[in-house]
C-alpha positions in Angstrom: 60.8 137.2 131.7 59.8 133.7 130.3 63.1 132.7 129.9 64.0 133.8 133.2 61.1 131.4 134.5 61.8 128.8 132.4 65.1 128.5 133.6 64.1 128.7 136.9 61.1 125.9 136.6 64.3 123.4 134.6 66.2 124.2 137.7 63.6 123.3 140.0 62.9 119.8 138.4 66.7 119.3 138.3 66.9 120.0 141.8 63.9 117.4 142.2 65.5 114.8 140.5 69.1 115.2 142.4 67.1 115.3 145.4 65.5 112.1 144.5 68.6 110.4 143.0 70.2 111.3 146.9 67.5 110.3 148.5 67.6 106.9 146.7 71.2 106.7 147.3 71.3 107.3 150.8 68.4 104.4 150.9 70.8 102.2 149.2 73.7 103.1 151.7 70.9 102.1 154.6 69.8 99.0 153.0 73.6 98.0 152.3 75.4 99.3 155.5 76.7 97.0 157.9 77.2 93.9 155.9 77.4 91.7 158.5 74.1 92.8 160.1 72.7 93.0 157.3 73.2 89.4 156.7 72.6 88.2 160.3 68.8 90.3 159.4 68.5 88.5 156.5 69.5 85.3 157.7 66.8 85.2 160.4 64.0 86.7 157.8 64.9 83.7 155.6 64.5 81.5 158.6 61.0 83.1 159.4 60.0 82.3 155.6 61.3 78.5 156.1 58.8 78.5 159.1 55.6 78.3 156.9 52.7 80.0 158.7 49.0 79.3 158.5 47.4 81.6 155.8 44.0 81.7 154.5 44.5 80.4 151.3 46.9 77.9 152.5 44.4 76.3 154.7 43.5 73.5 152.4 46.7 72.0 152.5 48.8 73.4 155.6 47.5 73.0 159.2 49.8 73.7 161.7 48.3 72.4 164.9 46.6 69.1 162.9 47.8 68.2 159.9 50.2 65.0 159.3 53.8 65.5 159.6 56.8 64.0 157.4 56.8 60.9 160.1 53.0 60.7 160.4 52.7 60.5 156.7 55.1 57.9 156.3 53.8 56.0 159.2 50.7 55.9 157.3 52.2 54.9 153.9 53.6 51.7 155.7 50.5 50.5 157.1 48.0 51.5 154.1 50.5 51.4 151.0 48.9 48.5 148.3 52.4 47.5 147.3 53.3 47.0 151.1 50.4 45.1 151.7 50.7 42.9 149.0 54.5 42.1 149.9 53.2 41.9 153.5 51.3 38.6 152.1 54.0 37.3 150.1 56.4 37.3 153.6 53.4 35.3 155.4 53.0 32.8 152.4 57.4 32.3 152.6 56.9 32.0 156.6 54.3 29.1 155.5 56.9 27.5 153.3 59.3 27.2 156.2 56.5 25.2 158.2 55.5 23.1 155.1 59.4 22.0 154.6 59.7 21.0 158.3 56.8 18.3 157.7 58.1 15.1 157.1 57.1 12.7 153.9 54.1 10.8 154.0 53.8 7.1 154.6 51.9 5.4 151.5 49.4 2.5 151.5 48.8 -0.3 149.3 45.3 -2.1 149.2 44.9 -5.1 146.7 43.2 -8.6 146.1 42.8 -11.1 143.3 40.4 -13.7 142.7 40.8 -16.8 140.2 38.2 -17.0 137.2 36.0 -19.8 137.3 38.0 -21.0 140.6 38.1 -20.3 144.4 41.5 -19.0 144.5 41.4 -15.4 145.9 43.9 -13.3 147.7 43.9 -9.7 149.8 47.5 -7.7 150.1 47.7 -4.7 152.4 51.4 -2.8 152.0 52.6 0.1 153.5 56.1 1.9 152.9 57.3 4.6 155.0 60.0 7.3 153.0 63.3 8.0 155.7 64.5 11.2 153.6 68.4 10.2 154.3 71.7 12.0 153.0 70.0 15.7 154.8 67.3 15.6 152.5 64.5 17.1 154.7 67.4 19.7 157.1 68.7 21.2 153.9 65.2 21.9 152.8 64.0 23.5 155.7 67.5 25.5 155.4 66.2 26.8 151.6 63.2 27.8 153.3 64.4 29.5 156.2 66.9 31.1 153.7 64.0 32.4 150.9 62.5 33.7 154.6 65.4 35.9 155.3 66.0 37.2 151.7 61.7 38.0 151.7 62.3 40.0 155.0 65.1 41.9 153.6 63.4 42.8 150.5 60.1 43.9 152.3 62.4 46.1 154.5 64.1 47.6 151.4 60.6 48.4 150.1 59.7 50.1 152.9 62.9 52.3 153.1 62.3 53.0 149.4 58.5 53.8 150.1 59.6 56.0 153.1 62.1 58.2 151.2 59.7 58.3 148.1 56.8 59.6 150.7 59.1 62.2 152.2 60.7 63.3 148.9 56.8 64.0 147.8 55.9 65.7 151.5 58.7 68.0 150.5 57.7 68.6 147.2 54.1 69.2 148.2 55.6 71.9 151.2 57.8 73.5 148.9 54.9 74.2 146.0 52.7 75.5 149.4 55.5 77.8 150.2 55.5 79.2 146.4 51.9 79.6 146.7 52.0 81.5 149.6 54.6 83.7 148.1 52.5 84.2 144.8 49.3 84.8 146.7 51.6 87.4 149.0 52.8 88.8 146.1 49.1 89.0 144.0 47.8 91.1 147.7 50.9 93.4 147.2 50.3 94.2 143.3 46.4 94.1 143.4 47.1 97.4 146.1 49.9 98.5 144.4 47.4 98.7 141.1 44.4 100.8 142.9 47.2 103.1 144.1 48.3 103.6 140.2 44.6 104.2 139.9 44.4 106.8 142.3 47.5 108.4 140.6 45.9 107.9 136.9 43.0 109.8 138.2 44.7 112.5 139.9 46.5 112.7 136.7 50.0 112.5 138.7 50.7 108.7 136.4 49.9 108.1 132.8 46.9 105.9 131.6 49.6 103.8 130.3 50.8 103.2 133.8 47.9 101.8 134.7 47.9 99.4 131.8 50.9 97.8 132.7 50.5 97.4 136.0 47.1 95.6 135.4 49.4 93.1 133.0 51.8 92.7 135.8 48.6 92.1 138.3 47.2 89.1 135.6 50.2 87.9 135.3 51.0 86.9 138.8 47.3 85.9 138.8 47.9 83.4 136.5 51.4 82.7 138.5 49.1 81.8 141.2 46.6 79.7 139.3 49.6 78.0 138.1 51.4 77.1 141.7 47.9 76.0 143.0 47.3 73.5 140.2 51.0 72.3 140.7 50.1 71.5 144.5 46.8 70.1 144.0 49.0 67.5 141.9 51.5 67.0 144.6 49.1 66.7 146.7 47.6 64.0 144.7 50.8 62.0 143.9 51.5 62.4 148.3 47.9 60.7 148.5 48.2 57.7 146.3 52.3 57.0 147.6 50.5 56.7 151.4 47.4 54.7 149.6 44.7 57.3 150.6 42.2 58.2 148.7 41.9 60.9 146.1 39.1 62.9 147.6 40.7 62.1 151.2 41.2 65.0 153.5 45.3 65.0 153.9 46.8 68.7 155.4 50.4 68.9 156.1 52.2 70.0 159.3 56.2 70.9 159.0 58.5 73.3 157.7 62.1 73.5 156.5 63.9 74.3 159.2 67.4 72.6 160.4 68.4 71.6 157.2 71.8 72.3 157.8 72.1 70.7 160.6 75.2 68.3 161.7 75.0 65.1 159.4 77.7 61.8 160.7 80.4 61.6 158.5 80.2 59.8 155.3 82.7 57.1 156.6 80.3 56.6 159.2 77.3 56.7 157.0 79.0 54.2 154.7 79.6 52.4 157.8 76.4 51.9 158.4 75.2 51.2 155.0 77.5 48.6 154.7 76.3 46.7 158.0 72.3 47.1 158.0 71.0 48.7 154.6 67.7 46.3 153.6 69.0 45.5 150.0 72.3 44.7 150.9 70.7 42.5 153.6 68.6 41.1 150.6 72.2 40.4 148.1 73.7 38.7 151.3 70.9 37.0 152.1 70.8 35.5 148.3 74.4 34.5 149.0 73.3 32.2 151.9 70.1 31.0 149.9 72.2 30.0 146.7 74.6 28.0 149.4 71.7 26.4 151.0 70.6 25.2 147.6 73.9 23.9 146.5 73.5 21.6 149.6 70.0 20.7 149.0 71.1 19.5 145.6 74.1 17.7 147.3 71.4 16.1 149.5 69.1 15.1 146.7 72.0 12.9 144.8 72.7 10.9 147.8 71.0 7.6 148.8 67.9 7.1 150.2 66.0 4.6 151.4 61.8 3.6 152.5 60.8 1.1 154.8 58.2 -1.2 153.4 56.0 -3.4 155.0 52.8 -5.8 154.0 50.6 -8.6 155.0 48.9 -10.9 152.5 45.7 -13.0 153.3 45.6 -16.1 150.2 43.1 -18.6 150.2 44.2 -21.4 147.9 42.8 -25.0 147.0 42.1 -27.9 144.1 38.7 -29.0 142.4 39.4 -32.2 144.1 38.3 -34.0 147.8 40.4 -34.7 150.1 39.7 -36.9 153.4 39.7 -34.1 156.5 40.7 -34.4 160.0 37.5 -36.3 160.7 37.3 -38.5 158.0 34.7 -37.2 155.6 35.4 -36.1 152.4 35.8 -32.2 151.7 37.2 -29.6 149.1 40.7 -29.6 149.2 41.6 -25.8 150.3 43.7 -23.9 152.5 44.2 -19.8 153.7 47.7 -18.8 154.1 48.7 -15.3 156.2 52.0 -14.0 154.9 53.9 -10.5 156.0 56.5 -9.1 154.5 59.0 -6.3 155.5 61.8 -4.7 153.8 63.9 -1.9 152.5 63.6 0.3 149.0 67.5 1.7 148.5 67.8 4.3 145.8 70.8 4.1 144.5 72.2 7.3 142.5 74.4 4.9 140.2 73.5 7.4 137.2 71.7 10.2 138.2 73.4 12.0 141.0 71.8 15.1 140.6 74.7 16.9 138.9 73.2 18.9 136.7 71.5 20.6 139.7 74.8 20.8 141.6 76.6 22.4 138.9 73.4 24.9 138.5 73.4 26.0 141.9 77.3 26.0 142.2 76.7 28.8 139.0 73.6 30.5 141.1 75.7 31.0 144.1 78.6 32.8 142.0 75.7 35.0 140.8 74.7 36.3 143.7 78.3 36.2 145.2 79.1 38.7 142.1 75.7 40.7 143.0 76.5 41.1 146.6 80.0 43.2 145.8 78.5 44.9 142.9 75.3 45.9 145.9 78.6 47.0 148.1 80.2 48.9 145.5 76.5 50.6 144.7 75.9 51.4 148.0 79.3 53.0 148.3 78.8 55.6 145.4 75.8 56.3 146.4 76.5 57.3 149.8 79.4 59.1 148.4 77.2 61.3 145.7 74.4 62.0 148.4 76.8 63.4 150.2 78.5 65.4 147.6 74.8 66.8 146.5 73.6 67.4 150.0 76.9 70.0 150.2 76.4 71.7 146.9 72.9 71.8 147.7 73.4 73.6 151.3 75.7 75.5 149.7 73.9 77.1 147.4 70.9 77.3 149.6 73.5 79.2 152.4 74.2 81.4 149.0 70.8 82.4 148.1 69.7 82.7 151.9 72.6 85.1 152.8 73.6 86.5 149.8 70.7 86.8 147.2 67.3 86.6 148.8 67.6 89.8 151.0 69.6 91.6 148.7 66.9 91.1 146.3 64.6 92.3 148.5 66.0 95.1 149.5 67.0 96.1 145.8 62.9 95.9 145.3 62.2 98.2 148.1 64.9 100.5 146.8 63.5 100.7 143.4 59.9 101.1 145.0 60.7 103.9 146.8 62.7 105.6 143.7 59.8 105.1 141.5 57.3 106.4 144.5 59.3 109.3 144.1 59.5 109.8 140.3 63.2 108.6 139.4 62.4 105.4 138.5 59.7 104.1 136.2 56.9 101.5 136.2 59.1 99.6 134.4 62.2 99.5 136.0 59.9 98.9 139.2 57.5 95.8 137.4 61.8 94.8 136.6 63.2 94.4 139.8 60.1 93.0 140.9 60.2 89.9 138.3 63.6 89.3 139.1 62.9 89.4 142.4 60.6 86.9 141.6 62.6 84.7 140.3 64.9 84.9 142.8 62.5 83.9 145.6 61.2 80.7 143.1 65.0 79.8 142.9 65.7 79.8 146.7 62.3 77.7 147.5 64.1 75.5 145.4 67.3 75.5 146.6 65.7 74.5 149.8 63.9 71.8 148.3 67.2 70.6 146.4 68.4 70.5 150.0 66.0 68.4 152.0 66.4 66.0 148.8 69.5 65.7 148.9 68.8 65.0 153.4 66.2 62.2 152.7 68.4 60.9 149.8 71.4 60.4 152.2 68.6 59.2 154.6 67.9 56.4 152.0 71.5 55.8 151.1 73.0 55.1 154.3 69.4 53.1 155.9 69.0 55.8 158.2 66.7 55.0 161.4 65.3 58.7 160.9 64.3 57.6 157.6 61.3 55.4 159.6 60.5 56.2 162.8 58.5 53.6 164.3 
């Protein structure tokens, strides 16, 4: 008789357990049917997770109706950045330069006299001599200075374009640790109820203390995950602060998401294209080019002859210790004042020094930056090209995890839920799945951050408008 019910009681379990098994099979065949449906579901579930929503403990960084988007934030960079403001200053004091080479050279003016010792003799000189800047002198240095003008614009506008992609790269860092936050404060919610039901079970006595144990390891664990993510975006949001120059303690929420990230890009002939013909540092290198020519004729200029116009008026009064007999017959010191001006021309003649040793150095300076205009060309071209390349392996592997892995995973979680609900599957092989699903979700944030990386780099390669919207 015992055997006979202990045979029937192993048969019973073994029944429960091929029940479960189908059970978890025929979940499998649900979650996995239709692959293309499946993917399409998946696909727009990812799309919802792109689209970050307002959370409770998100609050402090994300506001979606308020906060500062990707262009706000770099509009405010431009205007409040330290490094901006200071090159801001330097392009005012090279626009002064230009005005301060257009004035032309002073005139100078001589004041002298002389009196004899122990005599009457005395003499005043007044002189004045006017410089004429001949040869180009003063058109080739306003050319310089109009030149250094143009390369100072150039470079400020590269700063900004390097300041803009810097800003968005950190907005994007800062939105991707928020997303990971949310997901490991979604995820702390889901265990934290998943523990008090292993509770419940413990107590029931349906689940093992041990159970229990492990599931409050698991629950610390992503605790401490989430402690983690929020310090990590409390320093993004830090290093997003001092790029824009706010303050530390300044209130700065973000607004945006990563949607459209695969959206149509020009093609990279037509980005390189564009590089080529407006991007601020190669603006800068050609600009250089000019300068160095304009200073090669400056030196030119300054080895040819030149000339001042002088003139002077004397006032000498002159005599002898002696009388003389004067126009009305008496007797009178014998003295006389004599008014003299003068007028000529100084000629500087460049018989020796004609400036040659300039020439030759801004000869050498102008195949400088002849050599670093084509090496800026070539620069520009690779890295156009290798934006490119890592925006498509990025998208890629984004379109990879999105379709392929991310819902997969999650289903695959649920699965494994459900089978350990059941009693086929253990805590373990649940507290399993779930980590790897973990890790899964981590790597696809970051696959969408590698991706709207590689967007603003191509951005900054090519000198994109969209990199600055003013």
């Amino acid at each position: 008789m015992e055997i006979r019910e202990m045979k029937l009681r192993n048969a019973i379990k073994q029944g429960w357990r091929l029940a479960c098994a189908a059970l978890a099979v025929a979940l499998m065949v649900t979650q996995y049917s239709g692959l293309a449906s499946a993917q399409t579901v998946n696909a727009a579930t990812s799309e919802s997770r792109l689209a970050l929503d307002a959370r409770p403990g998100l609050a402090l960084y994300v506001d979606q109706a308020g906060g500062m988007t990707a262009d706000e934030v770099v509009a405010y960079a431009l205007e409040h950045n330290g490094e901006l403001i200071a090159a801001r200053k330097e392009l005012a004091a090279a626009r002064a330069l230009v005005k301060q080479a257009s004035l032309r050279a002073n005139p100078t003016l001589d004041v002298g006299g002389s009196k004899q010792v122990n005599g009457g003799d005395n003499s005043v000189m007044v002189s004045g001599s006017l410089p004429l800047e001949l040869g180009g002198r003063r058109s080739t240095r306003i050319l310089v200075a109009e030149r250094e003008v143009e390369m100072r614009e150039a470079a400020f506008a590269d700063r900004e374009r390097a300041l803009a992609a810097e800003v968005r790269a950190k907005f994007g860092e800062a939105l991707a640790g928020v997303y990971k936050l949310g997901f490991t404060s979604d995820l702390l919610s889901t265990e934290e109820r998943g523990y008090r039901l292993v509770v419940a079970r413990v107590l029931e006595g349906r689940s093992a203390p041990l159970e229990q144990n492990q599931m409050l390891v698991e629950v610390n664990r992503i605790r401490s995950m989430r402690e983690t993510e929020d310090g990590k975006v409390q320093v993004a949001m830090f290093e997003l602060r001092n790029a824009i120059g706010m303050e530390p303690d300044a209130p700065l929420r973000l607004r945006g998401d990563f949607t459209g990230l695969v959206d149509n890009l020009p093609p990279v002939e037509e980005a390189t294209r564009l590089a080529l013909s407006s991007r601020p540092d190669l603006l800068a290198a050609r600009a250089a080019e000019s300068l160095a020519a304009a200073q090669i004729e400056q030196a030119r200029a300054e080895g040819r002859p030149d000339a001042s116009v002088n003139v002077g008026y004397q006032r000498m009064s002159s005599g002898f210790p002696v009388n003389g007999i004067d126009d009305r017959g008496q007797l009178a010191p014998v003295m006389g004042t004599f008014h003299t001006i003068t007028a000529g021309v100084s000629i500087n003649l460049p018989v020796r020094n004609k400036n040659q040793g300039a020439i030759e150095a801004a000869v050498a300076q102008s195949e400088a930056a002849k050599s670093r205009r084509e090496f800026a060309e070539l620069t520009v071209r690779r890295e156009v090209a290798a934006a490119y390349a890592r925006y498509t392996s990025a998208a890629r592997a984004m379109e990879i995890y999105r379709v392929g892995v991310e819902g997969q995973a999650d289903a695959n979680l649920k699965v494994v839920q459900k089978t350990y609900e059941l009693g086929a599957k253990t805590l373990l092989d649940y507290i399993s799945e779930q980590r790897r699903f973990i890790e899964v979700e981590n790597s696809f944030i970051d696959a969408v951050l590698d991706t709207y990386r590689a967007r603003v780099e191509i951005a900054r390669a090519a000198g994109s408008p969209e990199l600055i919207k003013k």
